[in-house]
C-alpha positions in Angstrom: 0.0 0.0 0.0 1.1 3.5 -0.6 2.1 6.3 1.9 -1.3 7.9 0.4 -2.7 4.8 0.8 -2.2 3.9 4.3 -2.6 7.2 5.3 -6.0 7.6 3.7 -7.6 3.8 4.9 -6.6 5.0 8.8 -8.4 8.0 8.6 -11.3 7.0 7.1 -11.6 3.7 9.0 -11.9 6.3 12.0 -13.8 8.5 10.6 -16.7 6.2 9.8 -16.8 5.0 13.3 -16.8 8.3 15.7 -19.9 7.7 17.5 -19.3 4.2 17.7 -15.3 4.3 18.8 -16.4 7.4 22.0 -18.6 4.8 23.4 -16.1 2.2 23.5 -13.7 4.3 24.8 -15.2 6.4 27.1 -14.6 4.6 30.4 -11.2 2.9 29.1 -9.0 4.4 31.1 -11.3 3.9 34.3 -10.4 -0.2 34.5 -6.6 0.9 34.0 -4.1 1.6 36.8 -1.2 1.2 35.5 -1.9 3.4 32.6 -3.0 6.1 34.7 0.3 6.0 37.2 2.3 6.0 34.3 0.5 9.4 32.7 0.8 10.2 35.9 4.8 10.0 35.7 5.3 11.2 32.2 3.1 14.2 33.8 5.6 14.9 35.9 8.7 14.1 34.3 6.9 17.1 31.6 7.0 19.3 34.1 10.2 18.6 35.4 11.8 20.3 31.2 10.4 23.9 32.2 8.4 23.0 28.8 4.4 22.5 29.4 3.6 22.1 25.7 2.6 18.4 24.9 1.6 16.8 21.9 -1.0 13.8 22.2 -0.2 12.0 19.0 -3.1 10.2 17.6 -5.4 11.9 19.9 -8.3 10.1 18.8 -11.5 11.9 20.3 -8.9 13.3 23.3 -10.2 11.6 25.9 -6.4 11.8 27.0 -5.1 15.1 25.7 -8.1 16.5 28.0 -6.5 14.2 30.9 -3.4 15.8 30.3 -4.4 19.2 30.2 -6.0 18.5 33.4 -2.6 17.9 35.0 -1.4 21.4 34.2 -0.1 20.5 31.1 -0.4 22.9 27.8 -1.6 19.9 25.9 -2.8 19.6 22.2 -4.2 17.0 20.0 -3.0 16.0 16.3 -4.8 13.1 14.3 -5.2 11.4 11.2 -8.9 11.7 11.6 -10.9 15.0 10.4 -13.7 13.2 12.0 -12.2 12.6 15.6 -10.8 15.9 15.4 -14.4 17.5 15.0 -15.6 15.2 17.6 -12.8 16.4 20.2 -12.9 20.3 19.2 -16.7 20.3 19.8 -16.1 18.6 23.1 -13.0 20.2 24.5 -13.3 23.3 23.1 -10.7 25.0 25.0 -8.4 23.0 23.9 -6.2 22.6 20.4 -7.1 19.9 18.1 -5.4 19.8 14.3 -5.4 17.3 11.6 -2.2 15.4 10.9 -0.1 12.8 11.0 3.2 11.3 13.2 5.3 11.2 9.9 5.3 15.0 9.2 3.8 16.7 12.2 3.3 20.2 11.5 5.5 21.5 14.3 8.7 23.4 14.5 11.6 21.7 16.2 12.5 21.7 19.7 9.3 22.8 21.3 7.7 20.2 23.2 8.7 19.5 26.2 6.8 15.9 26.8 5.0 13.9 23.4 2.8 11.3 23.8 1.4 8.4 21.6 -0.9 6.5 23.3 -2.4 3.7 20.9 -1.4 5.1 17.9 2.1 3.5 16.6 -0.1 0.5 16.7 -1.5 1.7 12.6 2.0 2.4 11.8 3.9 -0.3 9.5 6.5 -1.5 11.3 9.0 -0.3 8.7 7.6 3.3 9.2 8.7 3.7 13.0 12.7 4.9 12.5 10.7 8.1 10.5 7.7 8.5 13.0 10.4 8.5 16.5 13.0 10.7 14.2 9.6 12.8 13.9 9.1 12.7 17.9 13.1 13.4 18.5 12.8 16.5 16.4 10.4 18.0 17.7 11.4 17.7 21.3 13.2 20.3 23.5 16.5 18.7 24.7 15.7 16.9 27.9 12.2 16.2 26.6 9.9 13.2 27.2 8.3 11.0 24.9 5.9 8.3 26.1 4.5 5.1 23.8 1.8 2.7 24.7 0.9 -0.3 22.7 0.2 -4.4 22.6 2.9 -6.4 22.9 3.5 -9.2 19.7 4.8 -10.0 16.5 2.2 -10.0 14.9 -0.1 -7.7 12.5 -3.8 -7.8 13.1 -6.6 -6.7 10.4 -10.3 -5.7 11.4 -12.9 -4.7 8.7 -15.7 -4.2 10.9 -16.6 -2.3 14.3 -20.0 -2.3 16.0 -21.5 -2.9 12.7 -19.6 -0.2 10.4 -17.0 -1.4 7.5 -13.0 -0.1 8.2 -10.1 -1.4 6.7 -7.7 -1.1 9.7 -4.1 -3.1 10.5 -3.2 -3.6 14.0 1.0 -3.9 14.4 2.2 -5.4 17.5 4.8 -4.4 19.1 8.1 -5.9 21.3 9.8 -3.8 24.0 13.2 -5.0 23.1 12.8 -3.7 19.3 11.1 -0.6 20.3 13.8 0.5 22.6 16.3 -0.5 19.8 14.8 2.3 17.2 14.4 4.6 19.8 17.7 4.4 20.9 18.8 4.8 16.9 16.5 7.8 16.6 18.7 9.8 19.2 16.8 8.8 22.4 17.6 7.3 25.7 14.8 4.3 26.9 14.4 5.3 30.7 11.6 2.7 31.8 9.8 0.0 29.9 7.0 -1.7 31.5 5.6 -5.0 30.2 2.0 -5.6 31.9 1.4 -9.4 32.7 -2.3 -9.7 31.4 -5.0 -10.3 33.7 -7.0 -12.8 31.3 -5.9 -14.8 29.3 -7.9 -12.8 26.5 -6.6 -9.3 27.4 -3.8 -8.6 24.8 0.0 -7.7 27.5 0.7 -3.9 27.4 3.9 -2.4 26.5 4.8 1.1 28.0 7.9 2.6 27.3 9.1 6.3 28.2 12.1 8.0 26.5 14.3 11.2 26.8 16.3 13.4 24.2 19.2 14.3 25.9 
């Protein structure tokens, strides 16, 4: 598939399933401990740069950018999606919300002190990452923070239906290990990774890692 191509199918997968994907999501975070201490740290490890400005990367409907703000950041959401980008403006209006994507974020370099991209490598080919995290390194102040969140595996997962509307969406798994490895080539230093035993056998183990630019 084409750059065009899987840029194109991601956002209008999500675009076609607003509604549908802010139910689903709406209490996520409420069953989820370990993601909240660990916003929690990224939080304050943001604060710690003198730099407030956070990016939420793949911000969805901002159910977390909001989260974020919340903790005194200046957080702002960017995504793929026109449609989840409505849905979050209209909902957070205080807040910034743009269209755009992880491979050529619209930013200038060096000025966020803490970026985020919770969920949202996951839609990335796997041979994309090196450009999205030298994306993320750029646009960092030095001594800033960059937090990922994804499921841990090897292997690529396809969906072309959700709660009854047609997407055409691929799932990438992640390992730590090879995660820290790019990020380490991109120019960063891996300061904690976190591999969540799952509680069931049919919840999908969670893979956290936080980074600095020196």
């Amino acid at each position: 598939m084409s750059d065009t191509g899987f840029l194109q199918t991601t956002s209008d997968s999500y675009d076609a399933i607003v509604d549908e994907y802010v139910e689903w999501t709406k209490s996520s975070l409420d069953d989820a401990p370990l993601d909240r201490a660990m916003l929690s740290l990224f939080v304050e490890l943001v604060q710690s740069t003198g730099t407030r400005v956070v990016a939420d990367v793949g911000c969805g409907p901002g159910r977390v950018t909001v989260l974020l703000a919340e903790h005194g950041l200046d957080a702002f959401g960017v995504d793929l999606s026109p449609g989840m980008i409505g849905y979050a403006r209209q909902a957070y209006p205080k807040l910034r919300f743009e269209v755009g994507s992880m491979l050529d974020l619209d930013l200038p370099d060096g000025g966020l002190g803490g970026l985020l991209a919770y969920f949202s490598i996951i839609h990335l080919p796997w041979e994309r990452r090196p450009e999205a995290f030298a994306e993320f390194h750029r646009t960092l102040v030095q001594g800033g923070y960059l937090m990922l969140v994804f499921q841990i595996g090897d292997e690529i997962r396809h969906r072309d239906e959700f709660e009854g509307k047609q997407i055409d969406l691929n799932f990438h798994r992640q390992r730590p290990a090879e995660v820290k490895r790019l990020l380490t080539e991109a120019g960063f230093m891996v300061l904690v990774t976190v591999e969540q035993t799952p509680p069931t056998p049919d919840v999908q183990p969670l893979g956290i890692l936080i980074a600095r630019k020196p």
